[in-house]
C-alpha positions in Angstrom: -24.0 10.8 39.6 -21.0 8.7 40.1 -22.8 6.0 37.4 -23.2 9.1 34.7 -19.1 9.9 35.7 -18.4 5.8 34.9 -20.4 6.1 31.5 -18.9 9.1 30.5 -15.1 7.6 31.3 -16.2 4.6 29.5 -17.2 6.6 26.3 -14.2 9.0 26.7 -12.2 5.7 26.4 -13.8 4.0 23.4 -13.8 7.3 21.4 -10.0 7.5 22.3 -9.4 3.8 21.3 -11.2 4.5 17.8 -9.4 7.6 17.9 -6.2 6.3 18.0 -6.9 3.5 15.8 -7.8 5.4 12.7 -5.0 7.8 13.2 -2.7 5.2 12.8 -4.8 3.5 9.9 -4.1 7.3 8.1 -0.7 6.9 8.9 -0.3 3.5 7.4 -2.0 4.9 4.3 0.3 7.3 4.3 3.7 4.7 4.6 2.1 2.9 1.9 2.1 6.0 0.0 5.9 7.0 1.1 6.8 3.1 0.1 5.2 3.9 -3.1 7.7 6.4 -4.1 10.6 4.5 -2.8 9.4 1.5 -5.0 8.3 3.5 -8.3 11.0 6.5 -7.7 7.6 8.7 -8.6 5.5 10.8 -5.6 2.1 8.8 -5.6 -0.7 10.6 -7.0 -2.3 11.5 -4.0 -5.0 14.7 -3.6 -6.4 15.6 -0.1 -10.2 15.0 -0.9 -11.4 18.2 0.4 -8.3 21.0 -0.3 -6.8 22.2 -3.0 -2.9 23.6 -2.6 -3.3 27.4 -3.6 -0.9 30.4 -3.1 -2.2 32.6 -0.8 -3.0 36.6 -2.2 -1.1 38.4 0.5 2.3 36.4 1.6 2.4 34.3 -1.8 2.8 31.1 0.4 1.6 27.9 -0.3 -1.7 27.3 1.5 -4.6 24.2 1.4 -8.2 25.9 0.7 -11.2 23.7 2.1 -13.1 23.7 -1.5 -16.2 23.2 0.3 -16.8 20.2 -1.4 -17.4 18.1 1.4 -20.7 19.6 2.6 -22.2 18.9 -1.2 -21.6 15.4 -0.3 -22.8 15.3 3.5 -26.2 17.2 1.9 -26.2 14.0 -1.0 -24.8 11.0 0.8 -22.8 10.3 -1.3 -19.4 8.9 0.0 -17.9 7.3 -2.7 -14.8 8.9 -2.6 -13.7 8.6 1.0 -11.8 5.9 1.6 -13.1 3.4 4.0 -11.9 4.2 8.0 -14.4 2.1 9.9 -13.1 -2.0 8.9 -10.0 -2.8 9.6 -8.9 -4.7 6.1 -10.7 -1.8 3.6 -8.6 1.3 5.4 -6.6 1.9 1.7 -9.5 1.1 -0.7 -9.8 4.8 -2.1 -5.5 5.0 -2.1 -5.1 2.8 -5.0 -2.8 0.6 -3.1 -2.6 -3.1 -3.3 -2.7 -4.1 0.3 -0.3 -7.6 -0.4 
């Protein structure tokens, strides 16, 4: 029991390290994005890849719709237009970005 309790802290703390580590790799996606503006005086053309900024009916709010898009990809594979989250140099391949 205590070796299943070892394994499982052991996996808690690798997902948490990987966790943290592409949180900050979408935060540093976003800074380049941010720096982008500052440099071009434009807002970067950036979409979320799966949502679509809509007014909602009832309150007339802005609101982000899940366009179920994503689970056409899952179903086909086909990743293409996610960025890269996994390596640590390719994290802002899909932003357009130079990264020098």
């Amino acid at each position: 029991s205590s070796g299943i309790n070892a394994e499982y802290g052991q996996n808690y703390l690798d997902a948490n390290a990987m966790k943290v580590k592409l949180e900050e790799a979408q935060r540093a996606r976003r800074r380049a994005r941010e720096a982008q503006i500052v440099i071009e005086g434009t807002p970067a053309k950036y979409q979320p890849k799966w949502f679509k900024k809509q007014t909602c009916d009832i309150t007339g709010d802005d609101i982000w719709r899940f366009t179920e898009e994503y689970w056409e990809c899952k179903k086909n594979m086909t990743w293409d237009r996610c960025p890269v989250i996994y390596e640590d140099e390719a994290y802002v391949q899909d932003d357009g970005l130079d990264e020098t």
